[in-house]
N, C-alpha and C positions, 0 to 999 in steps of 0.2 A: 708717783707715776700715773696714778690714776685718774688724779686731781687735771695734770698735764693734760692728756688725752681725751678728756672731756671737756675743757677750755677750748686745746685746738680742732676741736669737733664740730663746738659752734663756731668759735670762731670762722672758720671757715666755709660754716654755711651760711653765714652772715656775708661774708667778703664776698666770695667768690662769685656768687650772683650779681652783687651790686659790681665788681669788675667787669662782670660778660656785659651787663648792662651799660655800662660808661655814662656819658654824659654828666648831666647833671647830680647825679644818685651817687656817681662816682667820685663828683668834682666836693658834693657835701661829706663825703667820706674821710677825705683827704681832711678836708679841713678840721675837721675833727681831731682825727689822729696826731694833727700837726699841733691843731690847741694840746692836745692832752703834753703830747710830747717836750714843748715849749716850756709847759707847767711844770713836768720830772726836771727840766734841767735847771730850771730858778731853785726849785727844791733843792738840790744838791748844793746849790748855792747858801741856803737859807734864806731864799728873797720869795718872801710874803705873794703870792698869785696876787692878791690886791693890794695894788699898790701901784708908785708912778712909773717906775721903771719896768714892771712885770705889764703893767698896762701899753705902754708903748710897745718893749717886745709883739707883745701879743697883734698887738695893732700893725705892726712891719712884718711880722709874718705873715698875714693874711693880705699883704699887700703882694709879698713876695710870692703868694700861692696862685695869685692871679693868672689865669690861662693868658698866652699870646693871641687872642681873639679878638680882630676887631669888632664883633657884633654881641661882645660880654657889657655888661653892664660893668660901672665904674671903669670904664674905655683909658680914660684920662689917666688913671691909678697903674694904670696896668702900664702904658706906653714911656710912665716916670717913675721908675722904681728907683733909679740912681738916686734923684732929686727926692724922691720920700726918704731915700735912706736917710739924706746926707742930714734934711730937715730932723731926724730921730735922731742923728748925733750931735745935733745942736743943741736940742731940746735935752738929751742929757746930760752934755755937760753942763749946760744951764744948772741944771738940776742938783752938778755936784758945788758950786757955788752959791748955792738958795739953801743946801741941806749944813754947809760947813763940811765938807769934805765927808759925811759920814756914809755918802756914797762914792767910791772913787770913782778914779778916774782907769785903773784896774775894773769894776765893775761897769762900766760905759762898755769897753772892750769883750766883756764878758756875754751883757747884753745882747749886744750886736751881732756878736759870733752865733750865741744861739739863735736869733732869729734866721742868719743867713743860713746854716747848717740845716735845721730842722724846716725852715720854708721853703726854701732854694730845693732842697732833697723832695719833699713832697709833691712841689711843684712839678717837678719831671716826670712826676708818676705821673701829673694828668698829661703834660704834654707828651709823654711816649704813646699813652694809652688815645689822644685825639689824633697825632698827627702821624704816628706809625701805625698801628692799629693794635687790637688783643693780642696776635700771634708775637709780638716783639714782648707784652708786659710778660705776657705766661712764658715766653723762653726766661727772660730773667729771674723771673719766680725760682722757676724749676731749676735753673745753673747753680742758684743760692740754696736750693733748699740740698742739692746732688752735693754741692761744696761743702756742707756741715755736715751730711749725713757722714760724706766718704771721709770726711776730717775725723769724725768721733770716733766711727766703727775701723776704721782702719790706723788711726792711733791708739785705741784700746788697745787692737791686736797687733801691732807692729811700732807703735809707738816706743822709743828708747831715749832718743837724744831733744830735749827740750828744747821749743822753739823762742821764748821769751819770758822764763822765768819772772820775769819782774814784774808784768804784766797781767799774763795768763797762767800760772802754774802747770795747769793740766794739759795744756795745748804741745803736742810737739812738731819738728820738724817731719818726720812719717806722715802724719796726719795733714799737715799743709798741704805733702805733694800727693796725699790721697786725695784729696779734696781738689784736686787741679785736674788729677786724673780722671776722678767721678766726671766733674764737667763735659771734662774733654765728652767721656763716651754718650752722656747726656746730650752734647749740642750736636754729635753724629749723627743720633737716635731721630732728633727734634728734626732735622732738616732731611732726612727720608719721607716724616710723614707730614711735613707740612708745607706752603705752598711760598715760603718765605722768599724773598728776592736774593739774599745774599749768597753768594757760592757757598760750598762747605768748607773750603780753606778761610775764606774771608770770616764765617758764623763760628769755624774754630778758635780761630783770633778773639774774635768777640767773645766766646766763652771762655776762655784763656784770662783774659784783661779782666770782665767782672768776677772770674772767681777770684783772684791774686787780692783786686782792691775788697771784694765780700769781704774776704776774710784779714784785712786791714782794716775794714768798719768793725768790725768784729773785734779785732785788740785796741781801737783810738775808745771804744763804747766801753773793754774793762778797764781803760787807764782812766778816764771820767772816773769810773764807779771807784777804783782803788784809791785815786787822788781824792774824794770826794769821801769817804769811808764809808761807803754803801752797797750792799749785796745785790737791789735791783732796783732796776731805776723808777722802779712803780710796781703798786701793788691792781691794775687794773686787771690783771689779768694772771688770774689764780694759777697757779705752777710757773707760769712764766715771764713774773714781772711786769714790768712797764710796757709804754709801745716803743719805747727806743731798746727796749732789750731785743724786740721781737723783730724792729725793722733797723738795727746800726747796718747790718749789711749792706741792705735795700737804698738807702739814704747816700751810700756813697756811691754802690753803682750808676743809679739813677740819671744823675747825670753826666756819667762817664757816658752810658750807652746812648743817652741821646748826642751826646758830640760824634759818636764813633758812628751812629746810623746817618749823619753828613757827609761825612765822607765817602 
């Protein structure tokens, strides 16, 4: 526990400024995370970080992470993401024809997915945090962090009937709809003291939707690890794993909330 709470100590005095700050500081953060991220999940794979397929991944993530900016640099990269994909699914299955099948065509699919999951997901972070501003990244922050707390300390205590044994063992149903509840009073809280556009029925809704699917990133990140026979998805970060351990939540809201802030 000790170990935890001084990880998430820095951690967070690391983050939290380069968030207030955005931009570019923030746009380099991302990428990062998403490199490291990228790297846990070929891991579980057993696919080698160098290599042709880990290389390409790598390469369509950071394609994928590209802000919607027309004044970013690689302008062109960013406006054909479709057309870069389709080019990386060429170029692997190529790949599984040059190797003699010892990469499949299961592994193409593998590939892929993690690029889109873990760049797609990161990529939302910069675009909530450029095109909505701070007060929408830190409401999500905070909904995620009320939806785990109120999930654990209120399925300790009240926890009976298991939500998805096969998955999650320790997780139950109690603590889900703690965890929904937390939010709820959480996104109450947030929209009293902040200057937020949305009503507070409409910012309920929205905290309602990212808690449900949090804690959905949250069972798709232990089915990975359980499929995969591994406890965490990375040791980068002492007591608490990987960066997909620390943001499966984060990853799938992400882009829920920026479709729901269109509407």
């Amino acid at each position: 526990m000790k170990q935890r709470i001084i990880t998430a100590i820095i951690a967070l005095a690391v983050f939290v400024p380069i968030v207030i700050i955005g931009g570019l500081p923030f746009t380099i953060i991302m990428y990062a995370l998403a490199t490291i991220g990228v790297i846990e999940l070929l891991k579980m794979k057993h696919m080698k970080a160098i290599s042709f397929p880990s290389i390409i991944s790598l390469l369509l993530t950071w394609v994928f992470l590209l802000p919607n900016n027309k004044d970013i640099a690689f302008q062109l990269l960013s406006e054909h993401k479709i057309e870069v994909a389709l080019m990386a699914v060429l170029m692997l299955l190529t790949y599984t024809v040059v190797i003699k099948n010892a990469f499949t065509f299961d592994d193409v699919g593998f590939v892929l997915l993690t690029s889109m999951y873990v760049g797609l997901g990161f990529h939302y972070f910069i675009q909530v945090r450029s095109e909505h501003g701070l007060a929408y990244l830190f409401f999500a922050f905070l909904i995620i962090w009320a939806t785990d707390s109120g999930a654990y300390f209120i399925g300790r205590a009240m926890g009976k009937r298991k939500l998805w044994p096969e998955i999650s063992p320790n997780k139950t149903i109690e603590g889900f709809f703690g965890g929904v509840a937390c939010a709820i009073v959480v996104a109450t809280v947030f929209k009293l003291f902040s200057e937020i556009d949305q009503s507070t029925i409409q910012l309920l809704i929205i905290g309602v939707v990212i808690s449900l699917f949090g804690q959905m990133g949250d069972l798709v990140q232990s089915a990975f690890k359980r499929h995969y026979g591994v406890k965490d998805s990375g040791k980068i970060l002492p007591g608490h794993g990987g960066v997909l351990d620390r943001f499966d939540s984060l990853l799938f809201i992400m882009p829920i909330l920026a479709f729901l802030l269109l509407l």
